[in-house]
FIVEXDREN-542892 format. One record per atom (N, C-alpha, C): x, z, y. Coordinates in pm, whole numbers, plus 32768, in hexadecimal, padded with zeros to 4 digits. Each point is the difference from the previous one (the first is absolute). Layout:
% residues N
XZY;...
END
This chain:
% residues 288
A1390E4EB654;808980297FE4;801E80848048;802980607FE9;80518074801F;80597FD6804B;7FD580638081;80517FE3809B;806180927FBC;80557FDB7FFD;809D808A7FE7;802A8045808C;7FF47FB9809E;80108012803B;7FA780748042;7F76800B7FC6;7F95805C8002;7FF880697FBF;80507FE67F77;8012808F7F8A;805F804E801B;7FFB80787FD3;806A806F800E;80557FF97FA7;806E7FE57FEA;807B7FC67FD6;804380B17FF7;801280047F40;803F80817FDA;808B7FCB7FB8;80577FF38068;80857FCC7FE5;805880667FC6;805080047F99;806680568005;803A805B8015;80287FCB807B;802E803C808D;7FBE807D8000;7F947FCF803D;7F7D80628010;7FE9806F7FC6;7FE37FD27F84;7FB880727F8B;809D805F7FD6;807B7F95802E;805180947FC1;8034807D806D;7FC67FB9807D;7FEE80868044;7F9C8050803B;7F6F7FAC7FB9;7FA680738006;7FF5808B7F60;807E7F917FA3;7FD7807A7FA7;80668061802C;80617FEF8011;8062802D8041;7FEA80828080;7F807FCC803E;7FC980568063;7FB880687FB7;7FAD7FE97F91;7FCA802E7FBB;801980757F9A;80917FD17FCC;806380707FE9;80118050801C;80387FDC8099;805980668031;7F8F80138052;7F9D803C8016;7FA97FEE8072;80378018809E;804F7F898019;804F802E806E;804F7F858021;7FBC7FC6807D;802D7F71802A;808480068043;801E807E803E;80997FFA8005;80687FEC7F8D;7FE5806C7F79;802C7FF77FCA;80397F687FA2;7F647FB58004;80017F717FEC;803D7F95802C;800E8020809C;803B7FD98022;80B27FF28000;803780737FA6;806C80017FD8;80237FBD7F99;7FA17FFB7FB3;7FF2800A7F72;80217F307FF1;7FB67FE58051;7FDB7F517FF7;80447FBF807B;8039804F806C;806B7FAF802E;7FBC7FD7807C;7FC080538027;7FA27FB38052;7FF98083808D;7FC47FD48079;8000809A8051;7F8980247FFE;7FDA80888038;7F77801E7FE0;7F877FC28053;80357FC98048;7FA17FCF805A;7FBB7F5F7FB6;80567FB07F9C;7FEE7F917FE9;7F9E80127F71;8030807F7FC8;7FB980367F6C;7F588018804D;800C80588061;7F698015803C;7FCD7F4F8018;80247FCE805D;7FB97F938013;7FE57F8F7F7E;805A802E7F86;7FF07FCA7F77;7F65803E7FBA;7FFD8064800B;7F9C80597FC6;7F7A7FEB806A;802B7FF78069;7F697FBF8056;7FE07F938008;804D7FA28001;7FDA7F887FB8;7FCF7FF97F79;803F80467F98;7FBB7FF27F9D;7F3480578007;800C8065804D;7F7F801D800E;7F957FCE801A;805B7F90809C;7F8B7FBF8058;7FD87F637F7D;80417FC07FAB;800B7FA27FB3;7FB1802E7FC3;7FE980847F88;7F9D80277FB1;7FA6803D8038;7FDD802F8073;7F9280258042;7FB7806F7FC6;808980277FFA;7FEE80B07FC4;80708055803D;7FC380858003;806E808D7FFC;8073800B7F93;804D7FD67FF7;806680437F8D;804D806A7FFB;800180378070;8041807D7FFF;7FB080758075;801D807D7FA8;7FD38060806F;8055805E801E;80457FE58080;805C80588083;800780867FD7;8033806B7FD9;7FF1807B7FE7;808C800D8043;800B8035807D;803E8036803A;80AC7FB38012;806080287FFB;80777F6D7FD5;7FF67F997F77;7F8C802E7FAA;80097FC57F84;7F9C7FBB8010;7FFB7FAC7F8E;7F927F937FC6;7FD37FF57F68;7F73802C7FFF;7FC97FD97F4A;7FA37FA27FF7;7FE07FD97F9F;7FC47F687FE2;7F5C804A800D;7F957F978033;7F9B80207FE7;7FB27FCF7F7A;7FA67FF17FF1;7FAB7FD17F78;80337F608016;7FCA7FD58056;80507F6F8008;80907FDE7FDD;80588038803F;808E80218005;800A7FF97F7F;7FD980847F8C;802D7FE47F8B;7FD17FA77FAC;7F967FD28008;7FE47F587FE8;80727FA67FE4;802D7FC38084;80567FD8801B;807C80167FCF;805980857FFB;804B804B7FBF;80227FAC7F64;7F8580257F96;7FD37FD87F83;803A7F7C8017;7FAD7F8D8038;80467F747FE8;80357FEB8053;80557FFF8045;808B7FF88042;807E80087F89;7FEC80967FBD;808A80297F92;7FDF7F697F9E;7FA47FFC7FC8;7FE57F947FC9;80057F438047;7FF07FFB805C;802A7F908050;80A2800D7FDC;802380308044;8096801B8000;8035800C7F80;800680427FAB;7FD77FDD7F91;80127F537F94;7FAB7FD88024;80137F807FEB;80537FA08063;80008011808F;80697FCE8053;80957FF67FB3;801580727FDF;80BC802D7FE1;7FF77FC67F82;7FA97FF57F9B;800F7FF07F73;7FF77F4E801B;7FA37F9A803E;7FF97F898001;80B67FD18034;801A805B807C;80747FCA8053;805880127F6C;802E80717FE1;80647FF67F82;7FD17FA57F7B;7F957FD67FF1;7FF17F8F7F78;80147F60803E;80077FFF80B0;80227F788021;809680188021;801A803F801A;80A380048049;8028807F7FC3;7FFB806B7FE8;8093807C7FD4;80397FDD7F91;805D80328006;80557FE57F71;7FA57FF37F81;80547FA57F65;7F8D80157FC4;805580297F7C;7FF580C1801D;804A80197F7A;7FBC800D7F9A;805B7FC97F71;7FB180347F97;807C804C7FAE;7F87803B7F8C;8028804A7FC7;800480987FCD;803280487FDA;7FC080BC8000;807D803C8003;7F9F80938041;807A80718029;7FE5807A7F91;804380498005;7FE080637FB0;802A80758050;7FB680848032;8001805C8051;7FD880997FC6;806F803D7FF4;7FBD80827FCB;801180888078;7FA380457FEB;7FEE80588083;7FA5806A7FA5;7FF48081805B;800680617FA3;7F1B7FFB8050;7FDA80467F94;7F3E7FC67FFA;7FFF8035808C;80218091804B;7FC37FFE809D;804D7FBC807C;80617F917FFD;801B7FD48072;7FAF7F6F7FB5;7FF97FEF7FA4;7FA97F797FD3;7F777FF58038;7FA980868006;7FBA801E8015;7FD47FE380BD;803F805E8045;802F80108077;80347F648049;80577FF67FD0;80647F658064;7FBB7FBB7FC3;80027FCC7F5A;800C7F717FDE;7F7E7FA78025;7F7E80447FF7;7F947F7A800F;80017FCD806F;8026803580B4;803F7F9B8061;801F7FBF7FF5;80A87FF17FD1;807E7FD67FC0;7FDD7F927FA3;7FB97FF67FA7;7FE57FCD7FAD;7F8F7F63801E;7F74804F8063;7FD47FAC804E;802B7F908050;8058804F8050;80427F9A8055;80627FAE7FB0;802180347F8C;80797F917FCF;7FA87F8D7FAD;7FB4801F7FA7;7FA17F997FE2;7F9E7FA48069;7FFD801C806A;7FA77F88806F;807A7FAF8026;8080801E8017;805E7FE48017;806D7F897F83;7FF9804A7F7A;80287FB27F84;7FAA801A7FAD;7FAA7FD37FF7;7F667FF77FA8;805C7FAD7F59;80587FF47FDF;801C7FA97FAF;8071806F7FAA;802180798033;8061802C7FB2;7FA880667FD7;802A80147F7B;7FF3806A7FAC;802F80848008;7FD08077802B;8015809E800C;7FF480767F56;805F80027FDD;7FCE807C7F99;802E80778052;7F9F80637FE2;804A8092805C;800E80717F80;806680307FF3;7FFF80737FB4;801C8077800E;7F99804B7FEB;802780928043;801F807B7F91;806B804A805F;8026805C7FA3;806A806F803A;802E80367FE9;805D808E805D;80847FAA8008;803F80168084;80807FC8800F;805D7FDD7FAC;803D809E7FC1;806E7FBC7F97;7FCA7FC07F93;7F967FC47FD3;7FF17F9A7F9F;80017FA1804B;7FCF7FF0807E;800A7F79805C;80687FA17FE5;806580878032;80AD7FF38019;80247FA47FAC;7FC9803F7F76;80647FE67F7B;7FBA7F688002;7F717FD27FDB;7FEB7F8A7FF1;80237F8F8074;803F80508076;80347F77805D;809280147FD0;804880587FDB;80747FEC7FF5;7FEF7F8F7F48;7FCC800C7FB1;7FE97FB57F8F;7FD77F877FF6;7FA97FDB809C;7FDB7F648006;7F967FEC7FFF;7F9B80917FFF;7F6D7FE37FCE;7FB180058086;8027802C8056;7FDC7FEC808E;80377FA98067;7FD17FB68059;80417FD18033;8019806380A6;7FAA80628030;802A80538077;7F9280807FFA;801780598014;7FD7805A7FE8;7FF5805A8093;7F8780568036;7FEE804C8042;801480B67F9B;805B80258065;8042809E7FC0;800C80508090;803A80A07F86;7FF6804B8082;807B802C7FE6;804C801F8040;808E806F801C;803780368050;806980687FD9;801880878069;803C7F9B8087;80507F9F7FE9;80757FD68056;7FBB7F808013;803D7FF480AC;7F917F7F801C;809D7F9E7FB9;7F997F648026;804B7F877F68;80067F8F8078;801E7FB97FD9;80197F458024;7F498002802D;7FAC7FDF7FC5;7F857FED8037;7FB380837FF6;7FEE8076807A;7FE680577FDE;7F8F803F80A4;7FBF80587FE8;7FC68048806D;7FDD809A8003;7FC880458051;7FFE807E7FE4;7F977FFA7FD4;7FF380817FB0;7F6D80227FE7;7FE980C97FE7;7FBB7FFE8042;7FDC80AC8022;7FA580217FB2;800B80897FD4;7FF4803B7F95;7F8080998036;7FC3803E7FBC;7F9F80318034;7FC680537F8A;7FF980947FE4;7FB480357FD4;7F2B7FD1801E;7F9F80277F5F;7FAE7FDF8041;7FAC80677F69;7F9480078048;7FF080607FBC;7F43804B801E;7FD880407FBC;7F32800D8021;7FFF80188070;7F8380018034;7FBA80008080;803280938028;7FC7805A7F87;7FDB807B8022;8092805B7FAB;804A7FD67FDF;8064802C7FCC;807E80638086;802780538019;8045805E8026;808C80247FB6;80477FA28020;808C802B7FB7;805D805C7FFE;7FE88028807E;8044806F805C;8000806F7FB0;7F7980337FB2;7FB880447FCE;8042803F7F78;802D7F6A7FA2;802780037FA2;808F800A7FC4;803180787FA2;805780117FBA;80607FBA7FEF;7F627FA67F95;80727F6E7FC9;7F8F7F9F8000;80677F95802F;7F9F7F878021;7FE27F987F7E;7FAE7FE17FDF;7FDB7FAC7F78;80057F6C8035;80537FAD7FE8;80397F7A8033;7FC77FB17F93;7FC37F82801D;7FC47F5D7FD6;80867FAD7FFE;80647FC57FB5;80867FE88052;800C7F6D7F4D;80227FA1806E;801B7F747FBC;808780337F78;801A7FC97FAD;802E7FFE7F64;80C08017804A;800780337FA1;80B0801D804C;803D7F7B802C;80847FE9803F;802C7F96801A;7FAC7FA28091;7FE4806E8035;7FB37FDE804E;8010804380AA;801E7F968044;804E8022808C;7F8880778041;7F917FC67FFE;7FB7805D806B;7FF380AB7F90;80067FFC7F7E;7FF680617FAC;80908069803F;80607FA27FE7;8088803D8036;800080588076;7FE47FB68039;7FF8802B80A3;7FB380718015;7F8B80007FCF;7FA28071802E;804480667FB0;800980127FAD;804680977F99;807C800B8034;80557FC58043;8087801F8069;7FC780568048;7FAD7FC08054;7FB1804E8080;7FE580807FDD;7FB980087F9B;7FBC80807FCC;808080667FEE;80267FB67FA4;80B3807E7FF1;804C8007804E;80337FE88072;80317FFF8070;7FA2805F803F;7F738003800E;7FB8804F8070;800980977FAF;800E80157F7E;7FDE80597F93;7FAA800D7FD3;7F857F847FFF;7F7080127FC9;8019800E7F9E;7F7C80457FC5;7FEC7FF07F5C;7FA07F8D7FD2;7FF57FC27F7F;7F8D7F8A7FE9;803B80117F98;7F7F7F927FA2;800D7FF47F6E;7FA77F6D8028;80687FA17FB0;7F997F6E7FD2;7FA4802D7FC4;7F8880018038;7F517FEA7F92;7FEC7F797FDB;803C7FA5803D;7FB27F747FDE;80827FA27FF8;7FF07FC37FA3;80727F688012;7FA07F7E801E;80517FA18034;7F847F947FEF;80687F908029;7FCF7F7A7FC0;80A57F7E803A;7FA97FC98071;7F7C80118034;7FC07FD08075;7FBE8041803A;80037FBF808A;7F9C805A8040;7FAF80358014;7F9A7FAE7FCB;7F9080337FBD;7FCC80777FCF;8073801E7F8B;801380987FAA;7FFB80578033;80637FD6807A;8016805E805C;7FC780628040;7F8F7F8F8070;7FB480148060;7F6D80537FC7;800E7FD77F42;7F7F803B7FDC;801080A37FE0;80777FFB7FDB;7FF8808C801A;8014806E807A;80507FA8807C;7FC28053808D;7F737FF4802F;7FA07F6E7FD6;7FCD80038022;7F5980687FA9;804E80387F92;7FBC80837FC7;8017807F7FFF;807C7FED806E;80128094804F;804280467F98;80537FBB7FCB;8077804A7F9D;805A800D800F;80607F908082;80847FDF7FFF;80157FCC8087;8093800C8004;80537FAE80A7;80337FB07FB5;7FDF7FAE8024;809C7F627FE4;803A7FAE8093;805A7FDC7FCE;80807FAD8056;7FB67F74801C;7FEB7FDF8056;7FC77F8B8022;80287F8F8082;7FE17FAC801F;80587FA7807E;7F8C803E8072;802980278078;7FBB803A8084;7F677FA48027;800B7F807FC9;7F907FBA7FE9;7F8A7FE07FAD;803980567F9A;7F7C80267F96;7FBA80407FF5;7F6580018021;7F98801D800B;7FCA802D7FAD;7F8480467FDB;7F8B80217F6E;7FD280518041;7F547FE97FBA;7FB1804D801D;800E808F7FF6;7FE780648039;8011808A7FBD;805A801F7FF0;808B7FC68080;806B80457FDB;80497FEE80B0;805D80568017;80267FFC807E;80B07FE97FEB;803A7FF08083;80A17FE97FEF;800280B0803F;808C80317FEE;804E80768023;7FE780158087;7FF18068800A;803180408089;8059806F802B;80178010808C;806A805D8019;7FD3807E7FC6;7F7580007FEE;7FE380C07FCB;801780057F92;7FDB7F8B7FA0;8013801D7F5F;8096803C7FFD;805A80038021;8080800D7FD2;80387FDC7FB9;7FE17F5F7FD3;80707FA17FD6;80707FBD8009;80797FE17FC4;80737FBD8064;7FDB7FA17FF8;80367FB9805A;80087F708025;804F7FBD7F60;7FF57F707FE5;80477F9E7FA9;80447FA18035;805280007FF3;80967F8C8022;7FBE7F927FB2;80077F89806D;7FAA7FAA7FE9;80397F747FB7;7FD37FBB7FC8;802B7FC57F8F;80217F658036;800C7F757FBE;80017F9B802C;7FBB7FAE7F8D;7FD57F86803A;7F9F7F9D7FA6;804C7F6E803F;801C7FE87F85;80847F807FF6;7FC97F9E7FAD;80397F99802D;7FD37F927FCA;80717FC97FA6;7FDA7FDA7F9A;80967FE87F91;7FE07F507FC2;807E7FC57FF4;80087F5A7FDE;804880477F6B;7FF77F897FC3;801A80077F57;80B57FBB801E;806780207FFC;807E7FF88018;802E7F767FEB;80197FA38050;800C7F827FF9;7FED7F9B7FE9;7F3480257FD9;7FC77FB27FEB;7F627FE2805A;801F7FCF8085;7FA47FE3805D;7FC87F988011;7F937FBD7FB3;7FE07FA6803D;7FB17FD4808C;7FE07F868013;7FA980058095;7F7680247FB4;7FC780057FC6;7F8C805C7FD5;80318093801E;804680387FC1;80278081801F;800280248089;80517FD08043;804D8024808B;7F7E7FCE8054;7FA97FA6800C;7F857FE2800F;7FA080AE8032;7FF47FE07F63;7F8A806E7FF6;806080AB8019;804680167FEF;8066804F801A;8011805E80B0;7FE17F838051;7FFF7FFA8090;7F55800F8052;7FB27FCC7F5F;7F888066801B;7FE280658021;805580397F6B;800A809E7FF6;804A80528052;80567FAD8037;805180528080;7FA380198066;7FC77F95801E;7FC37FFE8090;7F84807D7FF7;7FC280057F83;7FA280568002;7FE780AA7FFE;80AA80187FB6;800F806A8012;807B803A8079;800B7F8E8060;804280268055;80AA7FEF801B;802E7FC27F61;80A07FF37FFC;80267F728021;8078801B8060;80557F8B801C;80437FC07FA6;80017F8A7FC7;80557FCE7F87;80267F74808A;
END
C-alpha cells in the first residue's frame, strides 16, 4: 500500500503559488499576489523542491525562472488545477443552465474573450455561449432589438460599466513620419471611435493624411502597416510583427483615449446573463 505520508503531496495551495511564482518571477511579488508573506511563499517553494528532489527555480539576482524541471511541473500543475476548480464546481458551484448571447467587435474577441470564456466554461460547463462579432453600432442596434443579450463596445464617454482604454499610433519598423508630407493611414470603417479620434488628432496638430486602407478588423489593419504602407489607431497594447508604436521623434499627436464598456440588453437580465456578464467584467477590468 502507498505510504502518503512518504509522497510529495502537490496540493492546491501549493501549485497555485508556485505558478504564481512562476509568473511573476518574483516571490515577493507572490507573495502579494496569494496573501501570503514572502518568507512563508519561500519556505512553500523549498519545500516543494526538497519533496521533488529537484531544482525548480534558478535565483537570478531578486528574480526567479523555472528550470527544465520547473517547467515540467509548470505544464501539469495549470492542468492539475485545472481539473481541481472544474471537479469543485460540477460537485458544489452553482448549476446554471442555459445560453447567452454576446456580441463584441472580432479584436477584443480575439484579445479578452478565450480567458473569459475558459474560465466561464470550467466554472458553468452546462451553459451555452454564442459570440457574435461585428463593429459596435451594429452591436448596439441588435442589443437594443433583443438579438443580443450583452455586448462588449467602445465609446467616447465613459458608461455604467466602463474602463479606460489608451489609444496609440502604430505603424513600420522602418517608417519615419516626421519625414512625411502626408501620412497614408490603415483606419477601421467610419463610425468608429478609435477612427474618430485619430483624424481629430491629426487636424488639430495640422497634419496632412489620406485613408489608404479601410478595414472593420484588425487584422486589415495591421496587414497593411505590417507591409509598410500605413499608420493606424490602435489600443497601446497591440503588438505585430514588423511594426513599432509612436514615438516622441516621429511627430505624432497623442489620441484622446477611448472607453470599452460593457452593455446589458435593457431590462432583460437574466442570472445566466448577469452570471457570465461579471465574467466579462472581471476580465477586462470593470466594476459592475
Amino acid at each position: 500500500m502507498l505510504d502518503i505520508t512518504k509522497t510529495a503531496q502537490l496540493t492546491p495551495d501549493l501549485l497555485r503559488s508556485f505558478l504564481v511564482a512562476a509568473d511573476t518571477g518574483s516571490f515577493t511579488r507572490t507573495a502579494s499576489l496569494v496573501h501570503r508573506t514572502q518568507a512563508a511563499v519561500s519556505m512553500q517553494m523549498k519545500k516543494l523542491e526538497e519533496d521533488l528532489k529537484c531544482v525548480l527555480f534558478k535565483r537570478d539576482g531578486r528574480g526567479v525562472s523555472l528550470t527544465a524541471e520547473g517547467e515540467i511541473l509548470y505544464r501539469y500543475s495549470t492542468k492539475i488545477l485545472d481539473l481541481h476548480d472544474e471537479a469543485l464546481s460540477a460537485v458544489s458551484g452553482p448549476k446554471l443552465h442555459g445560453s447567452v448571447r454576446l456580441g463584441a467587435p472580432d479584436d477584443y474577441a480575439m484579445k479578452h474573450l478565450p480567458g473569459i470564456m475558459q474560465e466561464f466554461a470550467v466554472n458553468h460547463p452546462q451553459v451555452q455561449v454564442d459570440v457574435f462579432c461585428d463593429d459596435t453600432p451594429t452591436l448596439a442596434g441588435m442589443l437594443d432589438n433583443g438579438k443580443l443579450d450583452l455586448v462588449i463596445a467602445t465609446d467616447h464617454a465613459q458608461t455604467e460599466y466602463s474602463t479606460p482604454l489608451e489609444l496609440s499610433w502604430i505603424l513600420p519598423e522602418r517608417m519615419d513620419p516626421s519625414e512625411m508630407e502626408e501620412l497614408p493611414l490603415a483606419l477601421f470603417h467610419p463610425v468608429c471611435c478609435y477612427r474618430e479620434n485619430g483624424l481629430k488628432a491629426l487636424e488639430k496638430a495640422g497634419r496632412k493624411y489620406r485613408i489608404a486602407y479601410g478595414s472593420p478588423s484588425l487584422a486589415g489593419l495591421l496587414a497593411a502597416v505590417r507591409g509598410g504602407l500605413a499608420i493606424a489607431v490602435v489600443t497601446k497594447d497591440t503588438t505585430a510583427k514588423g511594426c513599432r508604436h509612436v514615438l516622441p521623434s516621429d511627430g505624432l499627436p497623442p489620441i484622446k483615449s477611448v472607453y470599452i464598456d460593457l452593455r446589458f440588453q435593457p431590462g432583460n437580465r437574466s442570472e445566466v446573463v448577469s452570471v457570465f456578464g461579471g465574467f466579462i467584467a472581471k476580465g477586462l477590468g470593470i466594476v459592475i
